[in-house]
Jmol script that loads the backbone (N, CA, C; Angstrom):
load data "model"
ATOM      1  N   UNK A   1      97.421 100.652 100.023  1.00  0.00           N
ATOM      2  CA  UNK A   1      98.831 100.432 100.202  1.00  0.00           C
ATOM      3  C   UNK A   1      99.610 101.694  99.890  1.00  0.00           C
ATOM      4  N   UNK A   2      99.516 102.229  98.942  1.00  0.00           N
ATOM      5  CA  UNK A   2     100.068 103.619  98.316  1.00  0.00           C
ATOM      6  C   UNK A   2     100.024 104.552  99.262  1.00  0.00           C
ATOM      7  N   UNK A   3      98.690 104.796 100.341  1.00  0.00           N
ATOM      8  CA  UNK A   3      98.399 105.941 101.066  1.00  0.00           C
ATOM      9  C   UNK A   3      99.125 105.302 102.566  1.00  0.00           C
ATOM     10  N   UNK A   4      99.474 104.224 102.889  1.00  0.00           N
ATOM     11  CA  UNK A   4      99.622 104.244 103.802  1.00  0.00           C
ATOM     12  C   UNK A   4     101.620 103.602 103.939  1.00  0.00           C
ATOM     13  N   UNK A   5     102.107 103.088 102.773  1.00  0.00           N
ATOM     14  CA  UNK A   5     103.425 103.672 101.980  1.00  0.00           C
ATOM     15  C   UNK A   5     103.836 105.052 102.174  1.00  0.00           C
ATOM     16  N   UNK A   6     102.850 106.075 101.802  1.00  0.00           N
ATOM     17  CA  UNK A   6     103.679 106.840 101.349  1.00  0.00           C
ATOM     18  C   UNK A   6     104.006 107.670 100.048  1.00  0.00           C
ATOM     19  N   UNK A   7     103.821 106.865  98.918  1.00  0.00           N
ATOM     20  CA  UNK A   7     103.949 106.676  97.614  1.00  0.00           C
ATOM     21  C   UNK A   7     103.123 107.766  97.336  1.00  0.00           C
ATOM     22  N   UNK A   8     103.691 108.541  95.839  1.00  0.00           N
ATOM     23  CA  UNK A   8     102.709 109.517  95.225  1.00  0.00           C
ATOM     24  C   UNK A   8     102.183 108.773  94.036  1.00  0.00           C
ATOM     25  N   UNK A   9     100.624 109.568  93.661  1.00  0.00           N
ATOM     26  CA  UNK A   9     100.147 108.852  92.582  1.00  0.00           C
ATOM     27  C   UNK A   9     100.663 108.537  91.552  1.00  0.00           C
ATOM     28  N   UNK A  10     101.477 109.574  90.751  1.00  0.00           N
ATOM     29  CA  UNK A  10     102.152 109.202  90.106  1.00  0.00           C
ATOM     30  C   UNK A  10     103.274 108.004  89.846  1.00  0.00           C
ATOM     31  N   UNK A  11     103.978 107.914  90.983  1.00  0.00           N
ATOM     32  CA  UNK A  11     104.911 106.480  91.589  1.00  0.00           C
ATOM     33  C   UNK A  11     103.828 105.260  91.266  1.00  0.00           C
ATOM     34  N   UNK A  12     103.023 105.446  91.536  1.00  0.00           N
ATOM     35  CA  UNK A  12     101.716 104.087  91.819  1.00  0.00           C
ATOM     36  C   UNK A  12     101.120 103.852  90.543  1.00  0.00           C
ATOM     37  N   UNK A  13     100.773 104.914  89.580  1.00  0.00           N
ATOM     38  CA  UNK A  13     100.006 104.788  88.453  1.00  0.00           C
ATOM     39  C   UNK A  13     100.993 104.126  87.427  1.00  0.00           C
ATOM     40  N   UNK A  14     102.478 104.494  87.133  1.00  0.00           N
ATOM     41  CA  UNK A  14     104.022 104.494  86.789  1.00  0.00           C
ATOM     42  C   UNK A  14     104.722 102.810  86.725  1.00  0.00           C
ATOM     43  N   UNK A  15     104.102 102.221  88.408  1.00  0.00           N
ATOM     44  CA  UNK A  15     104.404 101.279  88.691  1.00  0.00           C
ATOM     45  C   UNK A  15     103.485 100.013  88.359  1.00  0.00           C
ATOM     46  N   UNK A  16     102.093 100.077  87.885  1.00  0.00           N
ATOM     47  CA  UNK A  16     100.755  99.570  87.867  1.00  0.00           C
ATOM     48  C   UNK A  16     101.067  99.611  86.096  1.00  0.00           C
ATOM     49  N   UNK A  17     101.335 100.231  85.704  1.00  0.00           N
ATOM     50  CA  UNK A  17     101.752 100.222  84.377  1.00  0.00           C
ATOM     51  C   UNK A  17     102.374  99.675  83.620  1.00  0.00           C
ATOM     52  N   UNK A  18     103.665  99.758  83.965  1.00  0.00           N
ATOM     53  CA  UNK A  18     104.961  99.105  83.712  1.00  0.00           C
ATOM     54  C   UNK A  18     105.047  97.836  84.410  1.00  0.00           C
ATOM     55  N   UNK A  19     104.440  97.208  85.574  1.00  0.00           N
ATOM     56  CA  UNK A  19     104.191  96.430  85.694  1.00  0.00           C
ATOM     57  C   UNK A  19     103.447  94.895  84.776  1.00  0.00           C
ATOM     58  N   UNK A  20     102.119  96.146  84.562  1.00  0.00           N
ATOM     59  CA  UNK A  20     101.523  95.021  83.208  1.00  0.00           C
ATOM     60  C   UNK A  20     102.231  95.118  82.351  1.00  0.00           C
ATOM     61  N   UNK A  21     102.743  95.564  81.984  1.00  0.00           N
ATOM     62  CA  UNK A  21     103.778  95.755  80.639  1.00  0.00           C
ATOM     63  C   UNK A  21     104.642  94.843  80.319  1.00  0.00           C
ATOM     64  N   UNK A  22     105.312  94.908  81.548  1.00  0.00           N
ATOM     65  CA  UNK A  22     106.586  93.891  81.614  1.00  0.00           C
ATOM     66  C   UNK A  22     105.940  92.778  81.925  1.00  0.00           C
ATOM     67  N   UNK A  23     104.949  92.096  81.779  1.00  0.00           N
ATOM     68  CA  UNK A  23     104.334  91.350  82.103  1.00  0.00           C
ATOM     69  C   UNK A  23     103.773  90.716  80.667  1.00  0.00           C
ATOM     70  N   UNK A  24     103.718  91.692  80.104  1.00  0.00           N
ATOM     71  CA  UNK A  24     102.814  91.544  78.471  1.00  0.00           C
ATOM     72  C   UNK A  24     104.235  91.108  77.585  1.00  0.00           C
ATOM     73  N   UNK A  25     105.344  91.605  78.151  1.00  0.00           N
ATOM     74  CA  UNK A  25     106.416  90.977  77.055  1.00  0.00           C
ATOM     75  C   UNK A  25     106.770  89.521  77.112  1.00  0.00           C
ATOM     76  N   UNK A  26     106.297  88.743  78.257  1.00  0.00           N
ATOM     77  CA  UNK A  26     106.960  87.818  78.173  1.00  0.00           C
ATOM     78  C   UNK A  26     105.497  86.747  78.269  1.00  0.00           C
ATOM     79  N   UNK A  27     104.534  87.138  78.323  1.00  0.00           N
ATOM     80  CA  UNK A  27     103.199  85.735  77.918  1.00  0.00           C
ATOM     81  C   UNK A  27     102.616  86.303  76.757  1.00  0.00           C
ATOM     82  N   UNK A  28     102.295  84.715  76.695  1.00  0.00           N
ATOM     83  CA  UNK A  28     101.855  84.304  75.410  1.00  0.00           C
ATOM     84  C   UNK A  28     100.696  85.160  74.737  1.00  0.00           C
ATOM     85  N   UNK A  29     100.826  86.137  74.623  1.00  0.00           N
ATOM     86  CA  UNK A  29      99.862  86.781  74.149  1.00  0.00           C
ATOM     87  C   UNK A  29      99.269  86.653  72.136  1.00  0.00           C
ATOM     88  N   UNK A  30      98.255  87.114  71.739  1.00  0.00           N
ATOM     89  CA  UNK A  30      98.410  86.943  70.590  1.00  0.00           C
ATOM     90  C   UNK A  30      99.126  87.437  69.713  1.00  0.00           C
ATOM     91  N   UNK A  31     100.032  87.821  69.742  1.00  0.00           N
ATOM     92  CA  UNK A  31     101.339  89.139  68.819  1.00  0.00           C
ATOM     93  C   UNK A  31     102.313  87.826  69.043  1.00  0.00           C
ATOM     94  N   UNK A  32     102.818  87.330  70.156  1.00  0.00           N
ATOM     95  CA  UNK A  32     103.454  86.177  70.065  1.00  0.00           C
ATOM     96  C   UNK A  32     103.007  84.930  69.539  1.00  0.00           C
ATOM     97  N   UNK A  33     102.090  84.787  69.963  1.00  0.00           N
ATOM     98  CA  UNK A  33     102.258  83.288  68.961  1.00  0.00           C
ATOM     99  C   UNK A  33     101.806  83.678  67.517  1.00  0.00           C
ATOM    100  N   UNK A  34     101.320  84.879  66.901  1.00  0.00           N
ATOM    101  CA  UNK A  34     101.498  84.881  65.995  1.00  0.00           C
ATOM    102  C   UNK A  34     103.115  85.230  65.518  1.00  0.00           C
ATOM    103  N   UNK A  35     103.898  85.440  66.237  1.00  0.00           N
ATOM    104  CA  UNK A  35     104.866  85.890  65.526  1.00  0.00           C
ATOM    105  C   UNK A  35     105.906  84.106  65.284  1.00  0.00           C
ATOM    106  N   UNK A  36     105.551  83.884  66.776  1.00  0.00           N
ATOM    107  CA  UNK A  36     106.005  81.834  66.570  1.00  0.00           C
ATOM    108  C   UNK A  36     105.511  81.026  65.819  1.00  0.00           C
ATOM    109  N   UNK A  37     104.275  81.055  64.568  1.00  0.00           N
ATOM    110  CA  UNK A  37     103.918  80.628  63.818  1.00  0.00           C
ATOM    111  C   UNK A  37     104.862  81.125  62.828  1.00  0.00           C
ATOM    112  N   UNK A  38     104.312  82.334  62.389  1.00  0.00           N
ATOM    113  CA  UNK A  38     105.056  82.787  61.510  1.00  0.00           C
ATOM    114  C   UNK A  38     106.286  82.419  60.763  1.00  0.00           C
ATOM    115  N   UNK A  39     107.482  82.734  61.885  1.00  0.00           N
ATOM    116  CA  UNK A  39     108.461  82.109  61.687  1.00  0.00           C
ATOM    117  C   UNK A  39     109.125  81.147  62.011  1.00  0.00           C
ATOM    118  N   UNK A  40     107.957  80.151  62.677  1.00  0.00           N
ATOM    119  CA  UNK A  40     108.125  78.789  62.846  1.00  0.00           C
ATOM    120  C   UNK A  40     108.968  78.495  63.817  1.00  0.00           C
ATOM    121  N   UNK A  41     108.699  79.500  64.863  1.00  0.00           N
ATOM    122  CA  UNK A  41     109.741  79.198  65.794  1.00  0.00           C
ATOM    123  C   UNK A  41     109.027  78.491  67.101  1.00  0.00           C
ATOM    124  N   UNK A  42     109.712  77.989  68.253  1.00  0.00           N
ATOM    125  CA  UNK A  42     108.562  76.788  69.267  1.00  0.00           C
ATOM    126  C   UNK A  42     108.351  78.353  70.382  1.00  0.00           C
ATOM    127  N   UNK A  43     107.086  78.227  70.463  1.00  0.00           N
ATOM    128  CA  UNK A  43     106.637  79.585  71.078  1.00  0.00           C
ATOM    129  C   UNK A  43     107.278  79.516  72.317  1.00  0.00           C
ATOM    130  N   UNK A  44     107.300  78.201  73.314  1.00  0.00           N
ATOM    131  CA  UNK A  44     108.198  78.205  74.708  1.00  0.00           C
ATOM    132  C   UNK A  44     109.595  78.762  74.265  1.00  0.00           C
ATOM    133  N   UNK A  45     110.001  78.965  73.329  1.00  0.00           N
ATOM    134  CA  UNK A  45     111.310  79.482  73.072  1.00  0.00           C
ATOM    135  C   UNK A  45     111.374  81.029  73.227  1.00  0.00           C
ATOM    136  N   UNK A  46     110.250  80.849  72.272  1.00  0.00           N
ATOM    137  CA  UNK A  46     110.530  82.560  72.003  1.00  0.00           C
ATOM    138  C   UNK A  46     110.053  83.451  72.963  1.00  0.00           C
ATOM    139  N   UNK A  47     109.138  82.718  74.178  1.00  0.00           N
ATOM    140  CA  UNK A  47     108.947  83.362  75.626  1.00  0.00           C
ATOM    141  C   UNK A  47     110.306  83.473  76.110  1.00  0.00           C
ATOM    142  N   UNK A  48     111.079  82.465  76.158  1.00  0.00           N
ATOM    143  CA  UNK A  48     112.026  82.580  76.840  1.00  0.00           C
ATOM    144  C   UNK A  48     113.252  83.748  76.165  1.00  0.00           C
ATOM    145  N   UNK A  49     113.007  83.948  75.031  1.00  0.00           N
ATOM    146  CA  UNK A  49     113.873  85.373  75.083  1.00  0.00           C
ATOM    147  C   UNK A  49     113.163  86.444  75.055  1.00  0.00           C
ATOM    148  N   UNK A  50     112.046  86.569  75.282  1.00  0.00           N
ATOM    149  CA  UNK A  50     111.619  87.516  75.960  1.00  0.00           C
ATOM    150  C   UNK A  50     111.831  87.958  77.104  1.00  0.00           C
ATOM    151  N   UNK A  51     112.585  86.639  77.864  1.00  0.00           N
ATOM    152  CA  UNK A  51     113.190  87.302  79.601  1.00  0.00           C
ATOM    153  C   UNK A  51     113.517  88.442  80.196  1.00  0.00           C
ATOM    154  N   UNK A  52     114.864  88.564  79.032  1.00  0.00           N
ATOM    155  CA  UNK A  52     115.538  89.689  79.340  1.00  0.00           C
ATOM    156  C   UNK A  52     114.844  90.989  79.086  1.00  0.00           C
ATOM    157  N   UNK A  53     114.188  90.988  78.658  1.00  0.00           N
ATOM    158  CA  UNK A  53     113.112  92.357  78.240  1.00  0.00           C
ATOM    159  C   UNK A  53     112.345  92.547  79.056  1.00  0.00           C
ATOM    160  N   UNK A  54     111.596  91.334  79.420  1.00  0.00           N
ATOM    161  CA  UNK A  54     110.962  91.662  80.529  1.00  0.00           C
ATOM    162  C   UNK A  54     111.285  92.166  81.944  1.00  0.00           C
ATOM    163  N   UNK A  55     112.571  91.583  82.339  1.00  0.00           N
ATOM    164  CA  UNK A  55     113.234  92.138  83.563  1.00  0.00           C
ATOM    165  C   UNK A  55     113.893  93.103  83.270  1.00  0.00           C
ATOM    166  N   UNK A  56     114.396  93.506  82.305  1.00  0.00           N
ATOM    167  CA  UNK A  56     114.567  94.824  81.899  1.00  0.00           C
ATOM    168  C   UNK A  56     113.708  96.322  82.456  1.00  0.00           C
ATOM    169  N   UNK A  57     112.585  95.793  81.635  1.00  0.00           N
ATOM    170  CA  UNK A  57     111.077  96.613  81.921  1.00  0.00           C
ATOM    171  C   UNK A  57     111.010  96.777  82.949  1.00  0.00           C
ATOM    172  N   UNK A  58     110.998  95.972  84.219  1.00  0.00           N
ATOM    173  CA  UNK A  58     110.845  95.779  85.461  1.00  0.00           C
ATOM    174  C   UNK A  58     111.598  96.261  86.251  1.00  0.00           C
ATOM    175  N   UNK A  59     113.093  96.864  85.832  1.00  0.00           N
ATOM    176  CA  UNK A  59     113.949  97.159  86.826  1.00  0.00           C
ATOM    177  C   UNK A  59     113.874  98.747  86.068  1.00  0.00           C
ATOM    178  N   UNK A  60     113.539  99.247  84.903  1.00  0.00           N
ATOM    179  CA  UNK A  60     113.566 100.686  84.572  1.00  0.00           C
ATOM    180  C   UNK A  60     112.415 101.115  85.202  1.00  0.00           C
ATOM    181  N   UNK A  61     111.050 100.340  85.194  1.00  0.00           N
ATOM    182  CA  UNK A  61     109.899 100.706  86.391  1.00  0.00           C
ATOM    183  C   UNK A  61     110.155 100.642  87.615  1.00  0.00           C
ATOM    184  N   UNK A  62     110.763  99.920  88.478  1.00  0.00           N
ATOM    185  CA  UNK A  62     111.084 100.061  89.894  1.00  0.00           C
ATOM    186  C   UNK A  62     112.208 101.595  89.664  1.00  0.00           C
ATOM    187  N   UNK A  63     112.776 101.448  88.708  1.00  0.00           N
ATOM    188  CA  UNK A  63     114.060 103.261  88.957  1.00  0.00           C
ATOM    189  C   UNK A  63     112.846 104.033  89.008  1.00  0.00           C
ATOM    190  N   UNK A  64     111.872 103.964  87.694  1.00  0.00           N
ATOM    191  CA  UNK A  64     111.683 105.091  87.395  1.00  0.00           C
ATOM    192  C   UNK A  64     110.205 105.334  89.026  1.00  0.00           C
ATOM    193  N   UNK A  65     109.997 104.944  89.149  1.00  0.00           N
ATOM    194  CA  UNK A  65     108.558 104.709  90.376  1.00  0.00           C
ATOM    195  C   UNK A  65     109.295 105.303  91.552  1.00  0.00           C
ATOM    196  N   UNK A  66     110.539 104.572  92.313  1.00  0.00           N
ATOM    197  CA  UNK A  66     111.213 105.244  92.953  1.00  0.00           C
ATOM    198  C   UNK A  66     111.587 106.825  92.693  1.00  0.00           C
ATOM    199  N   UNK A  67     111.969 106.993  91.351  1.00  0.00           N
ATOM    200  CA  UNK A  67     112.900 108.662  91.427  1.00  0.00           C
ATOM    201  C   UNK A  67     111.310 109.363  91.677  1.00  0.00           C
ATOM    202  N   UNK A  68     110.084 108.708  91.069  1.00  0.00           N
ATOM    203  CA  UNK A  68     108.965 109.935  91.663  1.00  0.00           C
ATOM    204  C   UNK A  68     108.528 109.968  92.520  1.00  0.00           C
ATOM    205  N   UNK A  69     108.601 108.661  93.405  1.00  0.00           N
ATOM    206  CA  UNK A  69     108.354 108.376  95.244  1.00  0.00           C
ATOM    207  C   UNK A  69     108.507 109.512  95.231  1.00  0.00           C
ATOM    208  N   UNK A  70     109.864 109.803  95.162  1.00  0.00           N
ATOM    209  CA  UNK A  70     110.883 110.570  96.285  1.00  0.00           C
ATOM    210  C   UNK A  70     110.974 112.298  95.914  1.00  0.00           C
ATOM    211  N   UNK A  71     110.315 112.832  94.558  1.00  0.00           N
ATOM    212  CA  UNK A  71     109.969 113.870  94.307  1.00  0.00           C
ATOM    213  C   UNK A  71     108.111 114.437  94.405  1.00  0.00           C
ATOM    214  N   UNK A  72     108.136 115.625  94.704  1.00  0.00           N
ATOM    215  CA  UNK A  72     106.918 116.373  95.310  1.00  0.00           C
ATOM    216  C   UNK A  72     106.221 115.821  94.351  1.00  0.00           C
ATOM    217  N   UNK A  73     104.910 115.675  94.966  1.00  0.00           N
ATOM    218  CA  UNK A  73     103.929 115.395  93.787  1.00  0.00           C
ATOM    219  C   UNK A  73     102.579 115.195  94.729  1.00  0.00           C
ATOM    220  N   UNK A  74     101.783 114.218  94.151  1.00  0.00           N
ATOM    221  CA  UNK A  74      99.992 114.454  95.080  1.00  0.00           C
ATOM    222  C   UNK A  74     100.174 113.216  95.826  1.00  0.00           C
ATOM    223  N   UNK A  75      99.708 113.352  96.918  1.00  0.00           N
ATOM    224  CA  UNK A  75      99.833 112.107  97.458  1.00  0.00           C
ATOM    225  C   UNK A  75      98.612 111.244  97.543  1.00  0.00           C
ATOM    226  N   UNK A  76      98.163 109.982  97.959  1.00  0.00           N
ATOM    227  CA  UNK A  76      96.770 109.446  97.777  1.00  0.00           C
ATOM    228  C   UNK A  76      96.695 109.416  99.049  1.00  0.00           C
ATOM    229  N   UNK A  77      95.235 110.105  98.751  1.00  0.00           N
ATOM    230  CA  UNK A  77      94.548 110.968 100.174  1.00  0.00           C
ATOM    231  C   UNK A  77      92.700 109.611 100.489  1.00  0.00           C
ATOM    232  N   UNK A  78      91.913 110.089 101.540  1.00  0.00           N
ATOM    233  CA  UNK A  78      90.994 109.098 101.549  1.00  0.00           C
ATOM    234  C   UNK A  78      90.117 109.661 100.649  1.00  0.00           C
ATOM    235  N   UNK A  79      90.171 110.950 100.204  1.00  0.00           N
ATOM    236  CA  UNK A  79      88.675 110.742  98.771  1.00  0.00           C
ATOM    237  C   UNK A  79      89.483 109.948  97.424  1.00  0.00           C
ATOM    238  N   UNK A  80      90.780 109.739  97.596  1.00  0.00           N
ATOM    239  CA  UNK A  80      91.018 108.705  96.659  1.00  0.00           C
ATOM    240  C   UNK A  80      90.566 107.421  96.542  1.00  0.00           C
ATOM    241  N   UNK A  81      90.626 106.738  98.048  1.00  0.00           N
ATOM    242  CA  UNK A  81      90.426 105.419  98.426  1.00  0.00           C
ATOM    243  C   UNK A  81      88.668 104.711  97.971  1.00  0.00           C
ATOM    244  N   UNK A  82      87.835 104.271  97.838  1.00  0.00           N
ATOM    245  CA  UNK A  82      86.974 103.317  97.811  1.00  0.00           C
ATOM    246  C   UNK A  82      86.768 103.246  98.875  1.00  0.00           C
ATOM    247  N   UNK A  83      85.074 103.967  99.231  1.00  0.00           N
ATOM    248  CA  UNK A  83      84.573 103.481 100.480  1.00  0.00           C
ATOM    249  C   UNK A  83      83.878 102.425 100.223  1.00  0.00           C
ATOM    250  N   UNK A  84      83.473 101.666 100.964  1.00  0.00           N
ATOM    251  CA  UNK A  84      82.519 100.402 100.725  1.00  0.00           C
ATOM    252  C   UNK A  84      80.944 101.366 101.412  1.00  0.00           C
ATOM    253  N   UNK A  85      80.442 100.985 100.082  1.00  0.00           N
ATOM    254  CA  UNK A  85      78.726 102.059 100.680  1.00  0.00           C
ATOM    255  C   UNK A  85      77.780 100.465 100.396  1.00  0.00           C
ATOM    256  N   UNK A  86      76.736 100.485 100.932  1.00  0.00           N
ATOM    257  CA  UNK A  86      75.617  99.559 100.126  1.00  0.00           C
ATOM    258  C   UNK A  86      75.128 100.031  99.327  1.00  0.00           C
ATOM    259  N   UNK A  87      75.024  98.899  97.866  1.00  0.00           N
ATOM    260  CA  UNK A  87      74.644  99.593  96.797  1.00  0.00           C
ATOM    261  C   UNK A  87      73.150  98.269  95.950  1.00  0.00           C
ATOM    262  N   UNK A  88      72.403  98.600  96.003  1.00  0.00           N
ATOM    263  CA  UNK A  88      71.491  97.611  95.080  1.00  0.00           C
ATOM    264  C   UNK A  88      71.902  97.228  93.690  1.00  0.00           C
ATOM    265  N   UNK A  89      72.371  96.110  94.639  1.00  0.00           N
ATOM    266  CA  UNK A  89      73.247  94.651  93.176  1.00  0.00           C
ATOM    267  C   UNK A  89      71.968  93.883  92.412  1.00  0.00           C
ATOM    268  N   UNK A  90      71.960  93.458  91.248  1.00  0.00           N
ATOM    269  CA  UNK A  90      71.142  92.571  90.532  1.00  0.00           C
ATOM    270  C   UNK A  90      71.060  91.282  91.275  1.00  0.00           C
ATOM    271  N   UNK A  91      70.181  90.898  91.176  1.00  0.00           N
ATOM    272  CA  UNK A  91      69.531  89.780  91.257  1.00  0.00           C
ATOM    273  C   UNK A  91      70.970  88.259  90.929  1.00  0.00           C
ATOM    274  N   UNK A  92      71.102  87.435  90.779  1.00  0.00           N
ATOM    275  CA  UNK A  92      71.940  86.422  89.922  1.00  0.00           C
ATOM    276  C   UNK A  92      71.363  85.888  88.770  1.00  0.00           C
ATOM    277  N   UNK A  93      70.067  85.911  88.730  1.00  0.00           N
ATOM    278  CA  UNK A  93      69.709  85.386  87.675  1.00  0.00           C
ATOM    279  C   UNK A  93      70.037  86.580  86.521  1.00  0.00           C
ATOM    280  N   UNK A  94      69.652  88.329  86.924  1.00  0.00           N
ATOM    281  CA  UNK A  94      70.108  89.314  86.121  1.00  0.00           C
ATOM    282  C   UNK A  94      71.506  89.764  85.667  1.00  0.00           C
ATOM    283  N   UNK A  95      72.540  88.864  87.123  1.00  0.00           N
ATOM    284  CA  UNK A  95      73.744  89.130  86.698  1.00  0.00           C
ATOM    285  C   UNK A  95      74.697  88.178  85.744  1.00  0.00           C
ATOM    286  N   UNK A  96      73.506  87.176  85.454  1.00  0.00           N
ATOM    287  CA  UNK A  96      74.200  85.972  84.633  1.00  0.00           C
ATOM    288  C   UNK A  96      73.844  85.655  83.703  1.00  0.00           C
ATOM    289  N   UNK A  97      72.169  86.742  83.344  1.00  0.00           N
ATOM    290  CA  UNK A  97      71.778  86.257  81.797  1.00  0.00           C
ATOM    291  C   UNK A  97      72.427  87.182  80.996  1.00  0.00           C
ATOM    292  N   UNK A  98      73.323  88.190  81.037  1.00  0.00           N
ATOM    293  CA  UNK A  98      74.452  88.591  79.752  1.00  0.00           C
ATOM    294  C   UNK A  98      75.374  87.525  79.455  1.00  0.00           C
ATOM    295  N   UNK A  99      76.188  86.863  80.421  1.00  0.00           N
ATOM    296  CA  UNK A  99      77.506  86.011  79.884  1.00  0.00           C
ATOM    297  C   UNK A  99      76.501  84.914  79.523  1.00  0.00           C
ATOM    298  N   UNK A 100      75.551  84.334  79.884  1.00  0.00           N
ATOM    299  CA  UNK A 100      75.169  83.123  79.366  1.00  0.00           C
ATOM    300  C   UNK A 100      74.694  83.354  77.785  1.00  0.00           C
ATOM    301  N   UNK A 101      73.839  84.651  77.387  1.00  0.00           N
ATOM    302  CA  UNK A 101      73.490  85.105  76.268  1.00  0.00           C
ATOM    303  C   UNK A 101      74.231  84.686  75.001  1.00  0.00           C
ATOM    304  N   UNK A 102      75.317  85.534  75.699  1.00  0.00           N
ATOM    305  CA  UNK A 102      77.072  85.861  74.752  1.00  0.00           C
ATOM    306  C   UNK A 102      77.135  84.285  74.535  1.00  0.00           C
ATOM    307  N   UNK A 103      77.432  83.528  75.337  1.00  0.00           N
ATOM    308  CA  UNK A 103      78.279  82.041  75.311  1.00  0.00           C
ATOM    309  C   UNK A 103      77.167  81.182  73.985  1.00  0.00           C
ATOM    310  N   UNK A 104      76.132  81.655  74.582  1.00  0.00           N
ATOM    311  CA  UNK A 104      74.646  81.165  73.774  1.00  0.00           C
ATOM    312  C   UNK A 104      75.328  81.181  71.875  1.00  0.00           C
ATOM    313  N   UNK A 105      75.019  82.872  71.825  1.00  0.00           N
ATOM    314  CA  UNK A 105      75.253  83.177  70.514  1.00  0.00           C
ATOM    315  C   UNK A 105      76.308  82.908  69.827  1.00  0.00           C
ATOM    316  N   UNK A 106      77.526  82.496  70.843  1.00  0.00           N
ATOM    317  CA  UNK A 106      79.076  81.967  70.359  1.00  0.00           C
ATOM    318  C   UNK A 106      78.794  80.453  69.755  1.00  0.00           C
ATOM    319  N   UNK A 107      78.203  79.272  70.913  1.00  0.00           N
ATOM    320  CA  UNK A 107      78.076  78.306  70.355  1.00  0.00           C
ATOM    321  C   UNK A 107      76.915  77.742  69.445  1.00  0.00           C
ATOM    322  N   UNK A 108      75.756  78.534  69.010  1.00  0.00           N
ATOM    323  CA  UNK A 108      75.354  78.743  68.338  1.00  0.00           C
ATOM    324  C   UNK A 108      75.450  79.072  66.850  1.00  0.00           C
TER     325      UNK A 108
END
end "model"
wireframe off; spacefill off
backbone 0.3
color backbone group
């Protein structure tokens, strides 16, 4: 999308960023509900004033992504992109005895 946008890496890396970000202020992550325990506040609340922060975040990342669109910088070229090559994948039984292991030793 970036290479065929237009967009410089920087704009894209800027925007991919601040994106999760503003994204991280307003779910429930563990910093929040520990902080809604804490002070005993109802965690759907205290998402909800997180709003404004979050769209906050979101509209200083869309300025700031735009002002570097639009200034010189590298653009994403095709040795950036992901070619699809064939590559020798594991087996399923090899790609599923790690998470089953883990889950093993958890409920264990």
């Amino acid at each position: 999308m970036g290479k065929k946008s237009g967009y410089h890496k920087e704009a894209l890396l800027l925007a991919m960023i601040g994106g999760g970000k503003a994204g991280n202020i307003i779910s429930p992550n563990p910093n929040t509900i520990a902080v809604s325990e804490a002070f005993k506040v109802d965690l759907t609340s205290l998402m909800m004033k997180n709003f404004i922060p979050a769209i906050c975040a979101v509209v200083v990342t869309i300025l700031l992504s735009t002002m570097l669109s639009k200034k010189q910088g590298v653009q994403v070229t095709e040795n950036d992109l992901e070619q699809k090559e064939d590559k020798n994948l594991p087996s399923f039984i090899q790609a599923v005895a790690g998470p089953v292991v883990a889950v093993m030793m958890y409920v264990i």
